[in-house]
C-alpha positions in Angstrom: 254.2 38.6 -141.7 250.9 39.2 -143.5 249.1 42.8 -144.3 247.8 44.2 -140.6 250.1 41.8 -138.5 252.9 43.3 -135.9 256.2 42.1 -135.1 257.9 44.0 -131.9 261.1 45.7 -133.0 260.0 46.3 -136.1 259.6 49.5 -138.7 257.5 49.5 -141.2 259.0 51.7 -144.3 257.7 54.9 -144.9 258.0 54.8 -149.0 256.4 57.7 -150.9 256.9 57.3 -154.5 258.0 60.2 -156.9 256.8 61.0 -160.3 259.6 59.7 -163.0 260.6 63.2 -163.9 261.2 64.1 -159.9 262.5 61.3 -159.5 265.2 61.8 -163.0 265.9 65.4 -161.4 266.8 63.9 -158.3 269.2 61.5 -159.7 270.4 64.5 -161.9 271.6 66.5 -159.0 272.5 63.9 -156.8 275.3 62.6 -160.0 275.7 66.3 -160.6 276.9 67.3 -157.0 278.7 63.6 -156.5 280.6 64.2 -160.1 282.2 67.3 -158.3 283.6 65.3 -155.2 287.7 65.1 -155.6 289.8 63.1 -152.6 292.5 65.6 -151.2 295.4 65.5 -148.3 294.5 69.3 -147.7 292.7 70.2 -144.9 291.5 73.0 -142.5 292.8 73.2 -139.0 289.5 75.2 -138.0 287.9 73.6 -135.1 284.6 71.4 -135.8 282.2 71.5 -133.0 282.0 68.0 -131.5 278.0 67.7 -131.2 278.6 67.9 -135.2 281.0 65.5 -135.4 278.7 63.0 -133.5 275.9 64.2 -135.1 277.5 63.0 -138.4 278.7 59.1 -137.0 275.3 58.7 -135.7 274.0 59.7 -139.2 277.1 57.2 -140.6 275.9 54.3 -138.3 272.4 54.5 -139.6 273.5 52.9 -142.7 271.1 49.3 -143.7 273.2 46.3 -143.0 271.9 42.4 -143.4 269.6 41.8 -140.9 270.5 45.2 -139.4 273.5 43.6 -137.4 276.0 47.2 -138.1 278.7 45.2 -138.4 281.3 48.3 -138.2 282.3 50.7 -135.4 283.3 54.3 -136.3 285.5 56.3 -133.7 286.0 59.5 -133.6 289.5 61.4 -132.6 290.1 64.8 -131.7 293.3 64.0 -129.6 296.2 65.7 -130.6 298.6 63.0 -129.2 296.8 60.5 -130.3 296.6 61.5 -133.9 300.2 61.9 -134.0 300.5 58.0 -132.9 298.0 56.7 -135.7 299.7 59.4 -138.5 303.2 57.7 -137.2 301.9 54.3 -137.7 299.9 55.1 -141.2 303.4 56.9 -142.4 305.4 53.9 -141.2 302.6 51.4 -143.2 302.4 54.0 -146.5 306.2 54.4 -146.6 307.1 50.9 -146.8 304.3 50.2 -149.4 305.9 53.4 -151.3 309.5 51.7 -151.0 309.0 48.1 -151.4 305.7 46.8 -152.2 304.2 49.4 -155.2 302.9 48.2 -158.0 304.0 49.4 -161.4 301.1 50.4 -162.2 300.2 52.6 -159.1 303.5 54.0 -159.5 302.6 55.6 -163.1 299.5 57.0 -161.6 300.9 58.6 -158.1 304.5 59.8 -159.6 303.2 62.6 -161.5 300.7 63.6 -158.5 304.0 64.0 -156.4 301.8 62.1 -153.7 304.1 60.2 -150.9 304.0 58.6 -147.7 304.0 62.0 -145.7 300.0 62.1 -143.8 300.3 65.4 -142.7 296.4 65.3 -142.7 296.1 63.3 -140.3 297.6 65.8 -137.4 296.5 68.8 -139.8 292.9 68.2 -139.3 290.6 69.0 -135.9 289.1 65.1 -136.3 289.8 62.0 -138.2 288.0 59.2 -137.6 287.8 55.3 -138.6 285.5 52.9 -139.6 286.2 49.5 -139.1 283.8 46.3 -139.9 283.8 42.7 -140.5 281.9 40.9 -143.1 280.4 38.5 -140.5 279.4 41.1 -138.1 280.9 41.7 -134.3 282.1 38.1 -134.3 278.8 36.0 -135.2 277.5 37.8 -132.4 274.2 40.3 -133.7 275.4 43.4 -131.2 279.1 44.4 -130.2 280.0 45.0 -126.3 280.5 48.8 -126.3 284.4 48.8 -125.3 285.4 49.6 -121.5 286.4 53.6 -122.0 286.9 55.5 -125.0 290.7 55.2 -124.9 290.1 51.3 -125.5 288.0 52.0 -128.2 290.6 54.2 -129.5 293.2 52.3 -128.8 292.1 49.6 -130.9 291.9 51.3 -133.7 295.2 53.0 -133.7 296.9 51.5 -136.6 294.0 51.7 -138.7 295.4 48.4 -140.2 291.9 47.0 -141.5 289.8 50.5 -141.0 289.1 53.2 -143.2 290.0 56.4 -142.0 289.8 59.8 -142.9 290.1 63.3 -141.6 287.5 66.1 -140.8 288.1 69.8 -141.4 
């Protein structure tokens, strides 16, 4: 595509370059303010309006991917029942890694922390959500059929087996 030629569907990047030294502030208070982030199992049960919640997964699913195919599909759960089943599952997965499969290693690092199988921030929390992707995108396919309901959707993600997940508070 040369210099004045249009391709349907496509963007052209909006770039404005900084000076060096906005640019080296930037970075300062971006490592600054990510130095300070600390993972925790304590939560807030205080309610998180859902137009935020979305609001942030659209934000998440904005992220560039090859070719732009988004190979991942974030859900979003508020459900108390249904947070109960995926904590159940994720407790049954973490205790037998706890019991039988730790490493030694991992076990020097979590002991002191007094960190166990025990999720109670998954149920704690207003919203957890997961993330879940494949390398090769939504099966070599370059979109993913949105799924029937949002129970499906859910559904399928409830043991988290190959997602990420995490709570909201």
């Amino acid at each position: 595509m040369g210099e004045g030629d249009e391709e349907p569907g496509f963007i052209e990047l909006a770039f404005e370059e900084l000076p060096p030294e906005d640019m080296l502030e930037r970075a300062r208070e971006f490592h600054t303010q990510m130095s300070q982030r600390r993972t925790t199992r304590h939560f807030s049960d205080r309610e998180v309006p859902r137009e935020l919640i979305e609001l942030a997964v659209r934000t998440a699913s904005t992220a560039p991917s090859g070719a732009h195919l988004q190979p991942w599909t974030f859900v979003a759960i508020s459900n108390p029942g249904l947070k109960r089943r995926i904590r159940d599952a994720a407790e049954a997965e973490e205790k037998r890694f706890y019991e039988e499969r730790m490493p030694e290693a991992w076990e020097e690092v979590l002991t002191p922390l007094g960190t166990d199988y025990v999720k109670d921030h998954i149920t704690d929390a207003p919203w957890m959500w997961c993330c879940s992707g494949s390398p090769r995108g939504c099966g070599g396919k370059t979109t993913c059929p949105p799924p029937t309901t949002r129970r499906s959707r859910a559904e399928s993600q409830l043991a988290c087996s190959s997602q990420r997940c995490t709570t909201w508070a």
